[in-house]
Structure formats: C-alpha cells, structure tokens
C-alpha positions in Angstrom: -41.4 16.1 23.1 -38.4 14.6 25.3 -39.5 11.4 25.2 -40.5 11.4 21.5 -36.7 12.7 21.2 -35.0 10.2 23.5 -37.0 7.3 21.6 -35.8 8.2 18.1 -32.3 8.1 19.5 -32.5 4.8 20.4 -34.1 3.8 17.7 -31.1 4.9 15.5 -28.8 3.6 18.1 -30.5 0.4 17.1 -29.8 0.8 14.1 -26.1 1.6 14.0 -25.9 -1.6 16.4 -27.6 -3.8 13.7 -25.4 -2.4 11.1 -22.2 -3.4 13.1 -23.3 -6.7 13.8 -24.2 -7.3 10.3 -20.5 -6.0 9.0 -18.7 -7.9 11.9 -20.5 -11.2 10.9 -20.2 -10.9 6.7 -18.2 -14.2 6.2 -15.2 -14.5 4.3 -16.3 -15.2 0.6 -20.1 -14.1 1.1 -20.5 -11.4 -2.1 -18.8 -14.1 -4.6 -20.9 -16.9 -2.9 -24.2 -14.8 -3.6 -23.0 -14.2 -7.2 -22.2 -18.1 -7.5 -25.8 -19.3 -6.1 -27.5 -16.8 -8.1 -25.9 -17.4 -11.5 -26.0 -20.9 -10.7 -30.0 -20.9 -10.0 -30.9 -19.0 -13.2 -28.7 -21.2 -15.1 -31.2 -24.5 -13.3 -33.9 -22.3 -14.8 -33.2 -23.2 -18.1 -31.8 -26.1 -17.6 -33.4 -28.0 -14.8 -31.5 -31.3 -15.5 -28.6 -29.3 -13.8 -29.7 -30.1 -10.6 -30.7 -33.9 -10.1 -31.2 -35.7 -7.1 -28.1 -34.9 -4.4 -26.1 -34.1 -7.8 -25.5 -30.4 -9.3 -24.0 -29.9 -12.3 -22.2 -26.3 -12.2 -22.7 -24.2 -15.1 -19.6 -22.6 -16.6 -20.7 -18.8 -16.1 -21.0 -20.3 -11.8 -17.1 -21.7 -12.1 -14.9 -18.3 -11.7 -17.7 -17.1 -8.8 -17.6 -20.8 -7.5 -13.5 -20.8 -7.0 -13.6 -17.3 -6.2 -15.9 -18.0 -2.6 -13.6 -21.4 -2.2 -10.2 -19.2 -2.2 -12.1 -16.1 0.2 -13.2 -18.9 2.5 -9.9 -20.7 2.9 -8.1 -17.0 3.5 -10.5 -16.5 5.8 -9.6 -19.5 7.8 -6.3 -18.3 7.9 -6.8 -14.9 9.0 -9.1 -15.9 12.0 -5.3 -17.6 13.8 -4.0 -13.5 13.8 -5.4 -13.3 17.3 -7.4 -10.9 19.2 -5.0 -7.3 18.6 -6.2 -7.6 15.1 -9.4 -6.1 13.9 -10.4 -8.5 10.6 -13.5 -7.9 8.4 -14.2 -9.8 4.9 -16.3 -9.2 2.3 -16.3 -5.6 3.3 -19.2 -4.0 0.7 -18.2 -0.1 -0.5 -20.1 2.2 -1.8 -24.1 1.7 -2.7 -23.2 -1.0 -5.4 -21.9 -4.5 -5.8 -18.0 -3.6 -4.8 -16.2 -5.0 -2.1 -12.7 -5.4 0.0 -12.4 -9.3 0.3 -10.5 -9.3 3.6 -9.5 -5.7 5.7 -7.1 -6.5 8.4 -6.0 -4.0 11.1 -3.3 -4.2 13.3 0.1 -3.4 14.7 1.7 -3.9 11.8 -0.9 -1.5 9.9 -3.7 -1.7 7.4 -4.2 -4.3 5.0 -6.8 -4.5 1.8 -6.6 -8.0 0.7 -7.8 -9.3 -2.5 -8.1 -13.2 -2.7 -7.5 -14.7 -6.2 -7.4 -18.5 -6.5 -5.6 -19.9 -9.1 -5.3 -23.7 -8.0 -2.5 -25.2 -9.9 -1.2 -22.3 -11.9 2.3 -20.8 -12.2 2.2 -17.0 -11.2 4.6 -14.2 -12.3 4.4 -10.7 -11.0 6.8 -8.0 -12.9 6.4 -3.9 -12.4 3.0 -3.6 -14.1 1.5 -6.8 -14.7 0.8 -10.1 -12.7 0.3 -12.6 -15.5 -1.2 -16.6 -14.5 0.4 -19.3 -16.8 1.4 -16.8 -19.2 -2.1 -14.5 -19.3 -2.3 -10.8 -18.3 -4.4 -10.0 -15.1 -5.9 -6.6 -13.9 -5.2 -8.4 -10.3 -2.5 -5.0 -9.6 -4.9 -2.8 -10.8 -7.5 -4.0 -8.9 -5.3 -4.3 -5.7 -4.6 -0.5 -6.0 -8.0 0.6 -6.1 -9.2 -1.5 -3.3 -6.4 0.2 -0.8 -7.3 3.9 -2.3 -11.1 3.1 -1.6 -10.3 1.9 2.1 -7.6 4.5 2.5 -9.9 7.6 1.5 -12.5 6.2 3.4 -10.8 5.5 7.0 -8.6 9.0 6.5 -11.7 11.2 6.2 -13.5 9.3 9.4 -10.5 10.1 11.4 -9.3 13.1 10.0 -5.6 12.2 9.4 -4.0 10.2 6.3 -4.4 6.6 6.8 -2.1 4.1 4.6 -3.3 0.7 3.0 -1.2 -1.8 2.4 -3.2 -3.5 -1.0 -2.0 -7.0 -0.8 -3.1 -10.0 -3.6 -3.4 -13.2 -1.5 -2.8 -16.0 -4.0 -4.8 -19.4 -3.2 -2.9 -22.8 -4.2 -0.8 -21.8 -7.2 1.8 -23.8 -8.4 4.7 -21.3 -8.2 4.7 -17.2 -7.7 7.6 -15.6 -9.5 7.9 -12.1 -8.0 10.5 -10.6 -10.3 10.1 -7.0 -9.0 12.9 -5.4 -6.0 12.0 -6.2 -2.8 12.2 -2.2 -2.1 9.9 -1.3 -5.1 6.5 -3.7 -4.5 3.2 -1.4 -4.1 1.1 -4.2 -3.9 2.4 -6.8 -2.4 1.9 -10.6 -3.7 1.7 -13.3 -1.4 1.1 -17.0 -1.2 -2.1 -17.4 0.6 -1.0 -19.8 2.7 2.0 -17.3 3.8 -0.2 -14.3 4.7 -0.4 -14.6 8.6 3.1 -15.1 9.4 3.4 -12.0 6.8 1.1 -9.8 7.9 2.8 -9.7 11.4 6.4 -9.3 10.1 5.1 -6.0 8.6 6.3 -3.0 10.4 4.1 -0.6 12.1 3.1 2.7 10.3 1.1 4.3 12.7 1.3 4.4 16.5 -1.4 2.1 18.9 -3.3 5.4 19.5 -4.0 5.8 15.8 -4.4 2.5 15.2 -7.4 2.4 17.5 -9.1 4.9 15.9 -8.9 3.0 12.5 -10.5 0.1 14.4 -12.9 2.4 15.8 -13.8 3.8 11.7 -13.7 0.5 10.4 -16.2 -1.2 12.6 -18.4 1.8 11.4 -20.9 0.7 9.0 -21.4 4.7 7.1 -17.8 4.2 6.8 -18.0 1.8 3.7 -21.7 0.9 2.6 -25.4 3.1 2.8 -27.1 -0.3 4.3 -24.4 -2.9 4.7 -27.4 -5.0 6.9 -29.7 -5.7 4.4 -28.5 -9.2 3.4 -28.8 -12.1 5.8 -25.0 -13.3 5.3 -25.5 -16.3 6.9 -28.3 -18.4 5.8 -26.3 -17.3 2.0 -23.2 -19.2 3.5 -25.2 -22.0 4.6 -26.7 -22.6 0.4 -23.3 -22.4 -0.5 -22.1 -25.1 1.6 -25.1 -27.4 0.4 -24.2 -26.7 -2.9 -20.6 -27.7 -2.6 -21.6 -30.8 -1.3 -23.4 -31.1 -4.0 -21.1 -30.5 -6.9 -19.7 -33.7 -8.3 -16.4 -33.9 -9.3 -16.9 -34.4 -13.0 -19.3 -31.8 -13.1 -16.8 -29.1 -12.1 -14.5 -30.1 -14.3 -17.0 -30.2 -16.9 -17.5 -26.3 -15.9 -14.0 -24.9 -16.0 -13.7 -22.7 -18.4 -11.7 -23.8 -21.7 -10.6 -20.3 -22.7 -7.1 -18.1 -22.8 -6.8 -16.1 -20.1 -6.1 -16.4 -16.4 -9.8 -18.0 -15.2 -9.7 -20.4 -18.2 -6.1 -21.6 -17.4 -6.4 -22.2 -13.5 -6.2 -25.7 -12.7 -9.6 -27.4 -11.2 -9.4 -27.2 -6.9 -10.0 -31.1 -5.8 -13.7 -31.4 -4.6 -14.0 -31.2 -0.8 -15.6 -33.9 0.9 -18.5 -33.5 3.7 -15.5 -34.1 6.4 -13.0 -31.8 4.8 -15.2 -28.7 3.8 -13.4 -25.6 2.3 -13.8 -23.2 5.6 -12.5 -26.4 8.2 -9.3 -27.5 5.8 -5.9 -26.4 3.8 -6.2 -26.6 0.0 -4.8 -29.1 -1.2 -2.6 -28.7 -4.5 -3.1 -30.6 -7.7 -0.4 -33.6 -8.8 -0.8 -32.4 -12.8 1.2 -30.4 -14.2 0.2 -27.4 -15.8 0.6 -26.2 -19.6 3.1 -23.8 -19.0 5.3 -26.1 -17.0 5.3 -28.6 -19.4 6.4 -25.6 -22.3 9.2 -24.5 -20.0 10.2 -28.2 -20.2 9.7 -28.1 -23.5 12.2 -25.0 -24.2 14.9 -26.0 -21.0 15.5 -29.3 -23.5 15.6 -27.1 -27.1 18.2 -24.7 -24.9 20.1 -27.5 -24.4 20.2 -29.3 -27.4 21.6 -26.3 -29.0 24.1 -26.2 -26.8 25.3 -29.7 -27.2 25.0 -29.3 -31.1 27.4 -26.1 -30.6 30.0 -28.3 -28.4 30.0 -30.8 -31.1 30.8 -28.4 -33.7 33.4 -26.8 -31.8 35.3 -30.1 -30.8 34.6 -31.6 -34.6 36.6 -28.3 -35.9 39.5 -28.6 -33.1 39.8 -32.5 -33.8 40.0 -31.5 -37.7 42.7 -29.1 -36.8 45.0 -31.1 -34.6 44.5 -34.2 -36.9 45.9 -31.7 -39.6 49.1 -30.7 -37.6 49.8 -34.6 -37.0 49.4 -35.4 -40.6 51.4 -32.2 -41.6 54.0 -33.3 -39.3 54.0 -37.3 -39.8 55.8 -38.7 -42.5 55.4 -39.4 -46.3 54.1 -42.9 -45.2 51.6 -41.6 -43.1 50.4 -39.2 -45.7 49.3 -41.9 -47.4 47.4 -42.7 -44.5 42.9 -42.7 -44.8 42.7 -40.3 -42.1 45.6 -37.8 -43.4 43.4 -38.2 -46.9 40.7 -37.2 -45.2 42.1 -34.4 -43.6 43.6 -32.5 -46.2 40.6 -32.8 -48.0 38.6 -30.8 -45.2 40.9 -27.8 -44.6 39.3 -25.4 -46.9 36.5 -26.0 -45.0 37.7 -25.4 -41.4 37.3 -21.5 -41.1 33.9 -22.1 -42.1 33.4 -24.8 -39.5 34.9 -21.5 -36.8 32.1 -19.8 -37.7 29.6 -22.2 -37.6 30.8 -23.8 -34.4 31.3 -20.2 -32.6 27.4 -19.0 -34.1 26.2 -22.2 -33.0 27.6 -21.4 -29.4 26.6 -18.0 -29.6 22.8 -19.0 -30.4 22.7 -21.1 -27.8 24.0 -18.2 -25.2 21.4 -16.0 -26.5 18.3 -18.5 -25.9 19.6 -19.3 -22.6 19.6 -15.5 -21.4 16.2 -15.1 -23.1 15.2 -18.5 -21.3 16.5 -17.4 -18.3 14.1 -14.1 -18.6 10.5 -15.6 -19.9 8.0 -15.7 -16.7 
C-alpha cells in the first residue's frame, strides 16, 4: 500500500513538472501562430494552388492571425533583454478554451498583462473609452481590461491576498500613438512596443519582494491558468510557422490584406522578412508610405489654411477700401475726379457688409482650426 501510495505521488509530481515545463517554454506568439497555420491549411484544401513550389500564397482569413504571431514574436524579443529578476511567460492559455494572455510579466515593478496588437504603418489614437487605428473603433481597451481581471483573480485566489495587474496594449510598428487621456487617469496603459522594456522598469513597485515571489511562485503554476496547458507541442508549431514565413512572397501578402474599414483592414502591410532577418532575430522595420489618414490630415491642415488666408484677404481688402476712402474724402476736388476715388465712393455702401464677411470669414476659419486641432 506505501509503495503504491509513494508511486502515484511521483507520478503526479511528474506531471505538475511536465505542465511547468510546457508553460515556461510556450513561445511568444504560439496560439495566433496555431490559428494562422490552421486557417491557412484548410484554405490549401480548397485551393491547392495556394501553395506552389517554395511559394505560399496567404489566404486573407490567415492575414490578421499571420500579423498577429509577427507582432507577439517581436514583443517577445523584446521582453527576453528584462533580465533574470523578471518572471516572463507568453501566450499564457486561461481557462479550458482558446483564451490567452499574450505576454505576463512579473517583477519589481509589479504585474503586467500585455496584449500585442500590430498595426504596421497605422496612426493610433487612444481617448477615455476608445483606442481607434486610422480613424476605426477597436475593442483593444476592452480587451486589455479583461485580460488583467482574468490574471488578477486568478493569482489573488492562489495566494490569498489581492494581486493588481497592470493591463498594458503593446502597439507593434504604428506610425504614430496619440494618447490624448491625463497621464494620472490611464487604466490600461498604451505603449509603443518598441518602448515597453525601458517602461516596464520605470513602473513603480506595488507590492513588496516577499509578495512578489509568491506571484512568481502562482504563476509558474500550471492549475493556476489552464486544466492541461501541456497538451500542445509549442515548439515544432513555431518551427511551421517559421517555414511558412519564408515562404510567403511579398505580393502574395499584400494580395491578402484585407481591403475592408476597420482597424485589421486599414493596417499597413509589415515588409516581408528575409531568411537572415526573421521576425524573432530582428526590429520591425516601419513602412515609407504614407497612410490614408495622414494624407486626409494633409488634406484638412491645407483647407484650414486656405480659409484663413481667404479671411486675411477680406479683412485687409475692407481696411484698404476704408483708408482709400478717408484719402479721397480728404484730397481735393481734383483728386475726386481721380479712377481710384470713383471707385471708391462707389463701394462704400458695401463696406459694412465686407465687416461681416471678412470678420465671419475669420471666425470660420478659428472654428475649423479648434475642431482641427481636436480630430484624432
């Protein structure tokens, strides 16, 4: 009987060792990476000429999944230079479904849920509610919140005391982030992917090193987030994701982006990495073009400012007119004669209305700059 008792209790010390190492080695990007490879191989189902020779063609349902595991792998790069006093996990699954935390990070400076969305190229704007991408609405916020409150209720009942997340939206090679909220009054935080180390450490700490350690302790845990968190082999997925980024031609991906409104069908196409300069070995590079909404606020900057030029002219036309008159009243009978005196007296009637054109004209053009000033 002692024996039969001691071997089931290393067999399930086995098992608790298994799950660790399966959680600790889940690499950055892996769920969206499965998702990519398996919409991607039903899609060469149907359509085998998808895949020809060393060439794939990606299907536009793969493209969001595709950019998704590009912008996980590149924070993931990042996040490995925080150094050994931080405990970093990615594609942390929760629950028994599909759900997952892209990146955890614990440290001095606290607990961190980050969520990576890559939108290469694309001007970002974060207000109180709402982060929009050239213009569009997200749920990025929303779904920011709820990863933190999952990780938060999670860790807290493992430890028994109230554990805070930080839920922070790492933003992969936009073209601008516009954070128009107070500095003191940010929930989730919004941050330029390629900022999030050297922001992650200015963060002050929350809880003391004691805690903190018993976080680490939860999180490495695999009952803490998933019911079998070992049951996919993580790495031989990463490996078909690498071949099929090799794999993807240039024109082919942009023949996949998505042509539609919204946030994925606006994000500019990432530059296709070569064999030597693979997504998890280099820093995203930023696209040249310029996007559609920077070309509109181009568009509007000049309209502002030709109604303010067309307002100045108005205004200096009227106060011309009504020096020229006081010359002309002033001048003598010969100069009344005179074209430009003629000219004159024939436009007073008209000057007050020229006040109120020239001072609506100015007033327009204050009014479109304040609401110029105030678009995203």
């Amino acid at each position: 009987m002692g024996d039969e008792t001691a071997g089931e209790h290393t067999d399930a010390q086995r098992v608790d060792f298994a799950g660790i190492s399966a959680l600790s080695s889940r690499a950055p990007g892996y769920a969206v990476a499965l998702k990519c490879l398996e919409v991607q191989a039903d899609a060469e189902r149907l359509d085998p000429t998808l895949s020809t020779g060393d060439q794939v063609r990606l299907h536009p349902d793969a493209w969001s999944w595709y950019q998704g595991a590009l912008g996980e792998i590149h924070v993931g790069k990042w996040l490995a230079t925080l150094g050994p006093g931080w405990f970093v996990r990615h594609s942390v699954p929760i629950g028994s479904g599909t759900k997952d935390v892209d990146h955890l990070v614990i440290g001095p400076g606290g607990v961190f849920a980050i969520n990576t969305k890559h939108h290469a190229g694309a001007s970002v704007w974060v207000g109180d509610y709402v982060l929009r991408v050239n213009g569009g609405n997200t749920s990025h916020l929303k779904a920011g919140r709820g990863d933190a409150a999952d990780v938060s209720r999670r860790l807290s009942a493992v430890v028994g005391f109230p554990v805070p997340v930080t839920p922070v939206i790492a933003v992969v090679n936009a073209s601008s982030i516009s954070d128009r909220r107070p500095g003191h009054n940010r929930p989730v935080q919004v941050v330029d992917a390629s900022r999030i180390v050297a922001w992650i450490r200015s963060q002050p700490a929350h809880l003391s090193p004691a805690k903190i350690e018993l976080v680490k302790l939860a999180a490495e845990e695999p009952g803490t987030w998933h019911v079998d968190p070992h049951a996919a082999d993580t790495f031989r997925v990463m490996q078909r994701f690498e071949r099929l980024v090799d794999r993807v031609s240039t024109a082919s991906a942009e023949r996949a982006r998505p042509r539609t409104a919204g946030a994925a069908g606006r994000a500019a196409r990432l530059p296709r990495p070569t064999r030597a300069s693979r997504p998890h070995l280099s820093r995203p590079r930023r696209p040249a073009s310029t996007s559609r909404s920077a070309r509109k606020g181009a568009t509007a900057e000049k309209n502002v400012a030709q109604i303010w030029l067309l307002g100045a002219l108005f205004f200096g036309a009227v106060i011309y007119g009504t020096h020229a008159a006081d010359r002309c009243s002033a001048a003598s009978a010969a100069t009344h004669t005179g074209v430009e005196c003629a000219v004159v007296e024939a436009l007073i009637p008209l000057y007050p209305v020229g006040w109120w054109i020239a001072g609506g004209t100015l007033l327009l053009a204050l009014i479109a700059t304040v609401v110029y000033a105030r678009r995203p």
